[in-house]
C-alpha positions in Angstrom: 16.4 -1.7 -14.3 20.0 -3.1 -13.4 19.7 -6.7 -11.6 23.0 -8.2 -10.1 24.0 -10.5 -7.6 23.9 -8.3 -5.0 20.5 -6.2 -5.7 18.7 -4.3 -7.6 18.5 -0.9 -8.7 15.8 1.5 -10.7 17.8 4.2 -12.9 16.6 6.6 -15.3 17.7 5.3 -18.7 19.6 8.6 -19.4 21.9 8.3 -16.5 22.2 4.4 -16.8 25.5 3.9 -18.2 27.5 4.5 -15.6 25.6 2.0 -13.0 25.1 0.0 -15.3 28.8 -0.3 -15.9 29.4 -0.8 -12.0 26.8 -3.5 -11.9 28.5 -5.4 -14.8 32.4 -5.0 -13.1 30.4 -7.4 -10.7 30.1 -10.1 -12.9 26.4 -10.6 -12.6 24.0 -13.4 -13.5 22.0 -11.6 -15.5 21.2 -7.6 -16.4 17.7 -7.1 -17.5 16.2 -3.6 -18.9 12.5 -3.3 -17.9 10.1 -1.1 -18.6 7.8 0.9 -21.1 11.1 2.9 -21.7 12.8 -0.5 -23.2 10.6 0.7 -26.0 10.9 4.3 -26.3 14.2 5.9 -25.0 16.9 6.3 -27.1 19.5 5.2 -24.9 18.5 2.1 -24.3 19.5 0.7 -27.3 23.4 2.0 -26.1 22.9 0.1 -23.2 21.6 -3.0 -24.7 25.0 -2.4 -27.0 27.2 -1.9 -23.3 25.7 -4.9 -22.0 26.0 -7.2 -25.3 30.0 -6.1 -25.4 30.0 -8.1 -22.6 29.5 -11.9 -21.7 26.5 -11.1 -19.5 23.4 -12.2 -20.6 21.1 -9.6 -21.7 17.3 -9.5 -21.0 14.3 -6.8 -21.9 11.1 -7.2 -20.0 8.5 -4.7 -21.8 4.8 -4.2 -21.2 3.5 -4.7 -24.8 4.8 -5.2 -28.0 5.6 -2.6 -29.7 3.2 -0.8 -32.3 2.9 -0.6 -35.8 5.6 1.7 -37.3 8.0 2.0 -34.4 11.0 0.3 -34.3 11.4 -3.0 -32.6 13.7 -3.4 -29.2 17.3 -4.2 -29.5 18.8 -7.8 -30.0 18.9 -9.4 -26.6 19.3 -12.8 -25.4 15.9 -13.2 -23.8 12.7 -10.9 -24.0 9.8 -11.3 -21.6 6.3 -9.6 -23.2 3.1 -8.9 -20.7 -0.2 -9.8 -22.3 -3.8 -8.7 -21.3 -5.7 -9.8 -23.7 -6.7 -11.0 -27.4 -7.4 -7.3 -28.5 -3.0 -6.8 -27.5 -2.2 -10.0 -28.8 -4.3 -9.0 -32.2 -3.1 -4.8 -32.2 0.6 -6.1 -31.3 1.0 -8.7 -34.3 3.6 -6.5 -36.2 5.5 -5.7 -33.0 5.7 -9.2 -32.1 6.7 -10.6 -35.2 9.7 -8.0 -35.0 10.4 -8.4 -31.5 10.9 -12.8 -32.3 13.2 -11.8 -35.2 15.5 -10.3 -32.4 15.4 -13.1 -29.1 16.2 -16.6 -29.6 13.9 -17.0 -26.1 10.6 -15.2 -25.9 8.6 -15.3 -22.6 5.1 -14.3 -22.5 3.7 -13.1 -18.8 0.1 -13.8 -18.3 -0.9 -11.6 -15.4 -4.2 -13.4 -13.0 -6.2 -9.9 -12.3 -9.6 -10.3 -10.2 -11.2 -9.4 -13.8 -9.8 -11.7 -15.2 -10.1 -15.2 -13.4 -14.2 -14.1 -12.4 -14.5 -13.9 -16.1 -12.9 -17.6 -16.3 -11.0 -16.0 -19.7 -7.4 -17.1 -18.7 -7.7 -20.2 -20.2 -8.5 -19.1 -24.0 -6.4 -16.1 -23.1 -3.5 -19.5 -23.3 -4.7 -20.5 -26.2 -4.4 -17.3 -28.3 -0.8 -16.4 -27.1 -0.2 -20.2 -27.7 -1.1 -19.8 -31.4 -0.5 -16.0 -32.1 3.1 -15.6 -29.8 4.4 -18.9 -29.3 6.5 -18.3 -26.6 9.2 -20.0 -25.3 7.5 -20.4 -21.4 4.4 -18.7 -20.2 4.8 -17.3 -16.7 1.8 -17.1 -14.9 1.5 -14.3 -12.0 -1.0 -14.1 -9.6 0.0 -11.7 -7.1 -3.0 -11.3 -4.1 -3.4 -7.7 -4.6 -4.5 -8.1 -8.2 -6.4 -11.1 -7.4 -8.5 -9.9 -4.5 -9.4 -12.2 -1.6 -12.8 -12.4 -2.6 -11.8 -14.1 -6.3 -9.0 -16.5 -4.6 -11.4 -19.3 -5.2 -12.0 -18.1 -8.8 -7.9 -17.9 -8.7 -7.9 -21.7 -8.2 -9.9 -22.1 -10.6 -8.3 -20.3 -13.4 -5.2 -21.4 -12.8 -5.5 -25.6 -13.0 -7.3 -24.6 -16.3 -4.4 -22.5 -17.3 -2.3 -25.3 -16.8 -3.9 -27.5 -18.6 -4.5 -25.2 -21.7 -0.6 -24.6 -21.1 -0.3 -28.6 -21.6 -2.9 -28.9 -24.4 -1.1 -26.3 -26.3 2.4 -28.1 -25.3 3.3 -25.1 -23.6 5.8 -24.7 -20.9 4.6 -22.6 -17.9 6.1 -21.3 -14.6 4.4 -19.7 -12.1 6.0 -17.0 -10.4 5.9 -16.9 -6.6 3.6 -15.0 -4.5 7.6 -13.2 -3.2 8.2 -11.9 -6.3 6.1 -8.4 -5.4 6.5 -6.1 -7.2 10.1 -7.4 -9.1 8.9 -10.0 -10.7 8.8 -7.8 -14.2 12.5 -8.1 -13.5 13.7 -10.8 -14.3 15.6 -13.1 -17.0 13.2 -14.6 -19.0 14.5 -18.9 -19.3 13.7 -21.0 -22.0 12.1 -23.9 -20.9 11.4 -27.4 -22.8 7.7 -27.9 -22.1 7.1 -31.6 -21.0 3.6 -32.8 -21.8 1.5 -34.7 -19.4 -1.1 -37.4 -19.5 -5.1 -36.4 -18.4 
């Protein structure tokens, strides 16, 4: 995926290069590559090259870290990493350790699924990406379809106690905007100082 100024486009990694060479002539904020393909397709490490040539900022925005054996994603200047649970966190440590070595900012994205806030789990969920991942900034999600309106309760719930295993942990968190929709895997991961706040 190829985010500029002026919008933003899905392309098949194969045929990327030349959009993605139009969306750079425009001098864009940002161009992040997202998707399970970040992982996987061999051109995407020729466009993480095209893009680095370049003084644009470079993000990858993957699903889960990358397994055991396989090599880890190209050097960017900012990775964002989706994590569902302790089991990922535990199966991905190798791919995780490999994936820090090449980001100086690493964001982890905590999605709030129905499942997941009924279960009241989000909070230790912080904790082990706290000590396992130590990202940069936790961004929180919680968009309504995953939720369900029967769990928004349990939603409000989950998240003041993800905040404040986010400030226990000295964590910085953002929360992304019910907007975002279906982009929000999209975007440049930002490091963030996390501030610390009394009980």
């Amino acid at each position: 995926r190829e985010t500029c100024a002026e919008r933003d486009a899905f392309v098949e990694p194969a045929t990327a290069h030349g959009r993605l060479a139009q969306a750079l002539a425009k001098r864009p904020e940002a161009s992040v590559l997202a998707g399970g393909d970040v992982l996987t397709h061999p051109e995407i490490a020729s466009l993480a090259r095209a893009v680095c040539e370049t003084s644009v900022p470079l993000g990858l925005s993957v699903p889960t870290a990358p397994p055991s054996g396989r090599p880890a994603p190209p050097a960017c200047d900012a990775l964002s990493l989706d994590v569902a649970s302790e089991l990922a966190l535990e199966a991905g440590a190798e791919g995780i350790a490999a994936m820090r070595a090449v980001t100086p900012a690493l964001e982890a994205r905590l999605l709030l699924s129905g499942e997941l806030v009924r279960a009241r789990a989000a909070a230790a969920l912080v904790g082990a990406i706290a000590k396992r991942l130590a990202p940069d900034v936790l961004r929180v999600v919680a968009p309504l379809d995953a939720i369900g309106l029967d769990a928004l309760d349990d939603a409000t719930v989950a998240l003041a106690e993800v905040a404040q295993a986010c400030n226990d942990a000295g964590l910085a968190m953002e929360v992304s905007p019910l907007a975002a929709g279906p982009t929000w895997r999209a975007r440049m991961a930002t490091r963030v100082t996390p501030t610390r706040t009394s009980r």
